[in-house]
N, C-alpha and C positions, 0 to 999 in steps of 0.2 A: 882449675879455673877459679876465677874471683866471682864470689854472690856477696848477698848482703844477709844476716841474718842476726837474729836474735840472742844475745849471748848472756849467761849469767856470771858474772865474773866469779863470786862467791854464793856460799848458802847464804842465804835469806835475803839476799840483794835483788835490787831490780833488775831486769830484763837490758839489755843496751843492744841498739841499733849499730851493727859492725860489719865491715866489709872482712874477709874473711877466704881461706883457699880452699879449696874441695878438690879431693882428690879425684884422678880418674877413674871409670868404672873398670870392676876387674870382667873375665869372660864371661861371669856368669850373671854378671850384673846392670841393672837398669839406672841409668840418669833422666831424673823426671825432671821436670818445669815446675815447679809448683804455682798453681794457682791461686788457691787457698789452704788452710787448712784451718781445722776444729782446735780449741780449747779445751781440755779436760780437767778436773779437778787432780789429776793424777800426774799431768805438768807442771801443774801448782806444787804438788807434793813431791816434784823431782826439784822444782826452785829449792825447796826448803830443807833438802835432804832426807825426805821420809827415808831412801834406799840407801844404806851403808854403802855399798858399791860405787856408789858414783861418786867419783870427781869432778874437782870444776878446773878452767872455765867452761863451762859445757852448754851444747843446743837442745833444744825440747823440742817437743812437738811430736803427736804421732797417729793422726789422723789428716793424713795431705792429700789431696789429690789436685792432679795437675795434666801434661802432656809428654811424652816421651820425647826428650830431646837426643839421647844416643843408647844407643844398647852395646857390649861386652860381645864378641864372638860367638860366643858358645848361647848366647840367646834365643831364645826360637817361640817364647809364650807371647811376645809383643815384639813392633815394630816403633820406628821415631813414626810421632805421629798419633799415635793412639792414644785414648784419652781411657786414664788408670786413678783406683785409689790404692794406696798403698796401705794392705791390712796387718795386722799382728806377726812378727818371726815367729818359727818352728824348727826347729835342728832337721827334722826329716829323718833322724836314724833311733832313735831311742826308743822303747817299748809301745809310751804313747801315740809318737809318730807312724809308727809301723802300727799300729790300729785302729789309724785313721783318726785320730783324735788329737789332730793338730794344737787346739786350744789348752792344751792343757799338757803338752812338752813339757819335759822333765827338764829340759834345759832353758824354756824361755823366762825364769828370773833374770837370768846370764846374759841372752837373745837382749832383753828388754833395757837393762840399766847398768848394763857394764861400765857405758862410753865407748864402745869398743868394736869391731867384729869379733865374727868366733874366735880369732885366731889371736886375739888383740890389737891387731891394726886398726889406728885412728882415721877417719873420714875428713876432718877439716883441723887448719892449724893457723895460724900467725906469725910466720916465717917461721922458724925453729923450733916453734914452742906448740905440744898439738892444741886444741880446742876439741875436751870428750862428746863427740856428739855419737853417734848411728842410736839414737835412743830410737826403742821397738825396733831398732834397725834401722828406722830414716831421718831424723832429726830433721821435721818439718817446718820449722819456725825458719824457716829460709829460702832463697828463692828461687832454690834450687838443691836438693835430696838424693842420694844414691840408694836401690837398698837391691837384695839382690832378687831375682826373678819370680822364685818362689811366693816371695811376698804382693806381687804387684797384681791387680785386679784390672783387667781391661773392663768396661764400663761401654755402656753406646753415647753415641758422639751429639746426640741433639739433647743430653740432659745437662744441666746446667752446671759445670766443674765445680763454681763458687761455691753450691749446696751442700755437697757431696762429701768431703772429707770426713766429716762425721759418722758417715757410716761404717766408718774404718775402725770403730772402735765402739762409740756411745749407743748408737742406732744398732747394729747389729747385737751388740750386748742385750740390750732392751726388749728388741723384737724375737732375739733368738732365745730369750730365756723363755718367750712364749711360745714359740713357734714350732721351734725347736725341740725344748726341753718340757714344756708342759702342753703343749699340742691338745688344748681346749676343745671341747667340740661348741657348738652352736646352743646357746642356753647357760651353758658355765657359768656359774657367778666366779668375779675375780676380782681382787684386790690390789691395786697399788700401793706401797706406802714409800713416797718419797717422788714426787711427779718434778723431780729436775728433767734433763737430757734422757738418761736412760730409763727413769721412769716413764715419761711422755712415750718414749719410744714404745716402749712395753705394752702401755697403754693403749696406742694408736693399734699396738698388732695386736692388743686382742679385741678393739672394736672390731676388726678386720676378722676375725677369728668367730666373731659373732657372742663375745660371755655378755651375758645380761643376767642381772645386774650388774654392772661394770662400776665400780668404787675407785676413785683418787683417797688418797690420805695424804695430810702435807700442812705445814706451817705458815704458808705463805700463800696468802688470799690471791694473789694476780695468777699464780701456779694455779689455783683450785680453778678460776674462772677459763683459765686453758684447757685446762683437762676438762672440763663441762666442754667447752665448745669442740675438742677434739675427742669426744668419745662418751666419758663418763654420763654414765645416769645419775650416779651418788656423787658428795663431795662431802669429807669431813675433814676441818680445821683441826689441828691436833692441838693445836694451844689454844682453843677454847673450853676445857676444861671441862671436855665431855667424855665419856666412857668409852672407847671404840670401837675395843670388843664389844662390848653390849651394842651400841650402835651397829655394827656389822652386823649383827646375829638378828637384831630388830629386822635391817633390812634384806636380810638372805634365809631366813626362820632356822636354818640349823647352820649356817657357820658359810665361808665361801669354800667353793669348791679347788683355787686357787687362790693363793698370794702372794704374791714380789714385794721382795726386800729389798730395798736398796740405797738405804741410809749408813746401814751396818752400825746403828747406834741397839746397844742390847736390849735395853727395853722396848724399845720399838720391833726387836726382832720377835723377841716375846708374843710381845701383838700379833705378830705375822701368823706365829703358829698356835697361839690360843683362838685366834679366830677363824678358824680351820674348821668344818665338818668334817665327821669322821671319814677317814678314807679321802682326807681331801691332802692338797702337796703347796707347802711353801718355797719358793724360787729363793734363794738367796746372791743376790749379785754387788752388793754393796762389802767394800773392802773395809779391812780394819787393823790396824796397826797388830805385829806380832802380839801375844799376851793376852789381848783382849778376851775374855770368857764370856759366856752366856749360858744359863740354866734355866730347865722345863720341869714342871711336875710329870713324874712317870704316867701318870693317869692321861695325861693330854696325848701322848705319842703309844698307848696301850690302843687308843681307838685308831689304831689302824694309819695314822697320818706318817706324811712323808714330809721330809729336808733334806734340801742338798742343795748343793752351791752348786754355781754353775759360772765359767769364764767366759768368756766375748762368745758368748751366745750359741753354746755350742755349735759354733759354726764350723764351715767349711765353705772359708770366703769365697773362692771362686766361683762357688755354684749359686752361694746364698744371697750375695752381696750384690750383685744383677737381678736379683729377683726382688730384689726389696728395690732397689733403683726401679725397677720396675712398676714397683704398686706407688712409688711418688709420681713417676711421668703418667698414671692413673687416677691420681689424684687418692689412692685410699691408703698413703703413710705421709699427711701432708708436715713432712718433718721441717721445712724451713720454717713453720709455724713460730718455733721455738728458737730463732736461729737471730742473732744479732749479728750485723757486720760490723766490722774492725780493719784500719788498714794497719800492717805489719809496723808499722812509725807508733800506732796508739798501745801496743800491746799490754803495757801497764796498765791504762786507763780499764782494760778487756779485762786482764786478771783481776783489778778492784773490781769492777763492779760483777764479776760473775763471785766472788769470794762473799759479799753483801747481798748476793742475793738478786741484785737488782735485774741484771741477765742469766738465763738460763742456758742458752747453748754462744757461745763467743763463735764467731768464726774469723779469721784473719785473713783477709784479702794480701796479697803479696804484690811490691814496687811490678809494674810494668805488667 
């Protein structure tokens, strides 16, 4: 079929509005409508070739949610009709998958930035020529996305489609690194550092989660005044040339009992886990190019403190990703807070200004 979508012709070029072929779904596979979908920093960083793997001309995008317009035979998770986000690929056979630990598949480098399905088969072309897209497996910058069952998240039908792509990836990340992976109890002090998309998100779950004193850290005043309105008791500017640590410790008397990373700039990681009470765990969810290092004094992880990374939110989309859709249609993950709209025509305009700073979650409305 003919859609329209987003094409990058080359690295580091702009984004181009293109009509474009998409293949049929295979048996197992789902064709969505797209609605909307979320911006990430990490489609920015596939424009620009962060990932060796990818070719171009290729589609991004990987946070979409839309409606089922056909399903593949052998389907049986969703019907046409149903309103889906389409979350992260997982191969389903490899050690991680077989223990339950979809996020963190041995194969989803592969899954994610091939251009490709597993098997290498391309998703859209231009007569003869393919266009790499299935990125994370849907390549949602267009107005219409295949990916296969597995991945598709049914969703209830009175929540708002436009909102929602985000939690396919940024919000889930965010809230599951809390929820999840640091499962705070009521009292917690915790720490954000870096209150973009999956900071905010982080943040809202663990106002939700009940940590007080709950701290933003962040460079960008309009960020800080969000996080004050969605949650934060504390707010510290990092470039105003204050002590953090020592800030933190000021206002938690022996260090936080959690902290999220997610700048993945090293000294700021640093931060994360020198401001740590003993026995207390720093999340780390912020990516960083191969090579990057980062070093602790022994004496700071001798008292008992934890690190560890954590991938899209230790989730298990199906179950998690309706429960979170759940606490927005409640009003306690009010994530459009952060949410700027874009029609699929401005997309440029979306990536400058979330690259500046100026937006913090883009979301891209799609033709029709």
């Amino acid at each position: 079929m003919d859609i329209t979508a987003a094409v990058v012709p080359q690295q580091f070029k702009d984004f181009e509005i293109r009509h474009v072929t998409l293949t049929d779904p295979r048996p197992d596979e789902v064709l969505v409508r797209i609605v909307a979908s979320g911006m990430c920093q990490t489609d920015l960083h596939a424009r620009d070739g962060y990932y060796p793997t990818l070719k171009y001309p290729a589609v991004f995008g990987h946070e979409g949610a839309g409606v089922v317009a056909a399903v593949g035979a052998a389907v049986r998770k969703v019907a046409p009709g149903d309103h889906v986000i389409i979350s992260f690929p997982w191969c389903g056979a490899c050690p991680n998958c077989r223990q339950h630990t979809p996020a963190y598949c041995l194969n989803a480098r592969t899954l994610k930035s091939s251009g490709a399905r597993a098997d290498g088969s391309t998703l859209m072309c231009v007569g003869d020529d393919p266009v790499y897209s299935a990125f994370f497996q849907q390549s949602s910058f267009g107005t219409h996305a295949i990916s296969n069952e597995r991945f598709v998240v049914k969703v209830r039908k009175d929540a708002p489609l436009d909102r929602l792509g985000p939690f396919a990836c940024s919000i889930q990340t965010g809230a599951g690194a809390v929820l999840n992976a640091m499962r705070p109890r009521p009292g917690d002090s915790c720490v954000v550092f870096g209150v973009g998309a999956v900071g905010l998100s982080g943040l809202m779950a663990a106002k939700h989660a009940g940590c007080d004193p709950l701290i933003a850290v962040d460079v960008h005043e309009h960020r800080l005044t969000l996080a004050r309105e969605l949650g934060a008791t504390h707010v510290i500017n990092h470039a105003g040339g204050i002590d953090v640590v020592a800030e933190i410790k000021r206002i938690t008397g022996a260090g936080a009992r959690f902290t999220l990373e997610t700048s993945a700039l090293p000294a700021v990681f640093r931060e994360a886990v020198e401001a740590l009470t003993p026995v207390g765990t720093c999340v780390l969810v912020g990516t960083a190019r191969a090579g990057t290092e980062v070093t602790f004094q022994m004496p700071v992880m001798q008292n008992g403190r934890t690190v560890r990374g954590v991938i899209q939110g230790d989730s298990q989309p199906d179950d998690f990703i309706p429960k979170l859709v759940d606490l927005m249609m409640d009003g306690k993950l009010p994530a459009e807070r952060m949410m700027t709209f874009y029609e699929l025509a401005d997309i440029n305009r979306a990536a400058k200004d979330s690259s500046e700073g100026r937006t913090i979650k883009p979301v891209l409305r799609m033709p029709g």
